[in-house]
C-alpha positions as CSV (number, residue, x, y, z in Angstrom):
1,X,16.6,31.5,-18.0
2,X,15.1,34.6,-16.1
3,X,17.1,36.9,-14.2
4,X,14.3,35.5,-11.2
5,X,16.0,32.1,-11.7
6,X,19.2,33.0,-11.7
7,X,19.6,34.9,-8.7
8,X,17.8,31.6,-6.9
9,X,20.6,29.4,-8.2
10,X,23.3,31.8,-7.1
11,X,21.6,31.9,-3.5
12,X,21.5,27.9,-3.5
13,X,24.9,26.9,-4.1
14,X,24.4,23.2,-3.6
15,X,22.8,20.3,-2.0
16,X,23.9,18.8,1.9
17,X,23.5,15.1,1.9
18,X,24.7,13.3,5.0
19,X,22.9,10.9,6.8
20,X,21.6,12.6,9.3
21,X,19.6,15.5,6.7
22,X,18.3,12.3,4.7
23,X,17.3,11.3,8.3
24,X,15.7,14.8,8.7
25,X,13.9,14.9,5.2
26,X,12.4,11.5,5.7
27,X,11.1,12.1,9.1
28,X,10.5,15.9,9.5
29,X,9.9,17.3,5.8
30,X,13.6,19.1,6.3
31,X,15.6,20.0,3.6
32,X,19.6,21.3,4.0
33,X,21.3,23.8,1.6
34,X,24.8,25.1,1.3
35,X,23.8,29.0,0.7
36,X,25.3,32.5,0.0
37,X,26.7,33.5,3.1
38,X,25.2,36.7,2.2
39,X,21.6,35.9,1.6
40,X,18.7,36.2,4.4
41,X,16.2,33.8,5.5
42,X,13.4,35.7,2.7
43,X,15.9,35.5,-0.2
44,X,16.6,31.4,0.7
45,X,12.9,30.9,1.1
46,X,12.0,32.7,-2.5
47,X,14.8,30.9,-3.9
48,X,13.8,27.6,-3.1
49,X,10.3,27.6,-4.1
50,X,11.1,29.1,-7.3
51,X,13.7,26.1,-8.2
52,X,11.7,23.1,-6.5
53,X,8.1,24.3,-7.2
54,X,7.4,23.8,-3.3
55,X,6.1,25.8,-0.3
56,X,8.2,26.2,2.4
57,X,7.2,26.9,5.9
58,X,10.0,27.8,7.7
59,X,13.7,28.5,7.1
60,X,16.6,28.0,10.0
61,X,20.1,29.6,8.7
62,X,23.1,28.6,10.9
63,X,26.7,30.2,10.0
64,X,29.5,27.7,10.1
65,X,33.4,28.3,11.0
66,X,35.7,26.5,8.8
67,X,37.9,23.9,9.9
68,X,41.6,24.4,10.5
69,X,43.7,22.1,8.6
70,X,47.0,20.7,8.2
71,X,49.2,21.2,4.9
72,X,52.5,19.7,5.4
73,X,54.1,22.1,8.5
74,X,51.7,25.0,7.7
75,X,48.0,25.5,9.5
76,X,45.3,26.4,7.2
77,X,41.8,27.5,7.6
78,X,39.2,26.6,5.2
79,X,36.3,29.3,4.4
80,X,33.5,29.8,6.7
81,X,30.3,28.8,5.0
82,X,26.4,29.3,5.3
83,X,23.7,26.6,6.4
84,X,20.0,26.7,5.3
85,X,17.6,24.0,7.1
86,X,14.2,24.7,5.0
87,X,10.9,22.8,6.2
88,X,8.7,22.6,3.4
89,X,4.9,21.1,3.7
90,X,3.8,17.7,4.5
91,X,2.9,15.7,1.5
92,X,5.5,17.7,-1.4
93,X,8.5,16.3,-2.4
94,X,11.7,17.5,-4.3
95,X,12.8,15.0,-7.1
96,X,16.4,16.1,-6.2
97,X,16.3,14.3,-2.7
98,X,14.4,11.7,-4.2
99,X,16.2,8.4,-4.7
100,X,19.3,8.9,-2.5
């Protein structure tokens, strides 16, 4: 693998499938990614074209709080975690979101 490569899978941690992203990629060309609360909207955009062989048009980034939970009598806080809402062009698809 090339050092290129790499980086992109360290930006792109993973995948959000819900209904209403499926609902997005079906009907808008959208695709959501958990990514590297650290990266920038030029880093997400390299790193996706490089993985999924597509061309991306525009890339939304949203920062999201973590929840506060429950553990028996103690209140926890899970980590706060970075959004990536990518449009890519009409007509290409990404064999990942394919099939779900």
């Amino acid at each position: 693998m090339s050092d290129d490569l790499i980086k992109a899978y360290n930006i792109i941690k993973r995948p959000i499938l819900t209904e209403k992203t499926l609902l997005q990629k079906n009907l808008y060309n959208k695709l959501t990614f958990e990514v590297d609360p650290r990266a920038n909207k030029i880093e997400i955009r390299k790193a996706v074209e490089l993985i999924f062989k597509v061309d991306v048009i525009d890339v939304q980034t949203i920062k999201m709080k973590g929840k506060s939970k429950r553990v028996g009598r103690y209140w926890t806080k899970r980590p706060d975690w970075k959004k990536a809402v990518v449009t890519i062009k009409p007509g290409q698809k990404v064999e990942l979101f394919e099939g779900v």
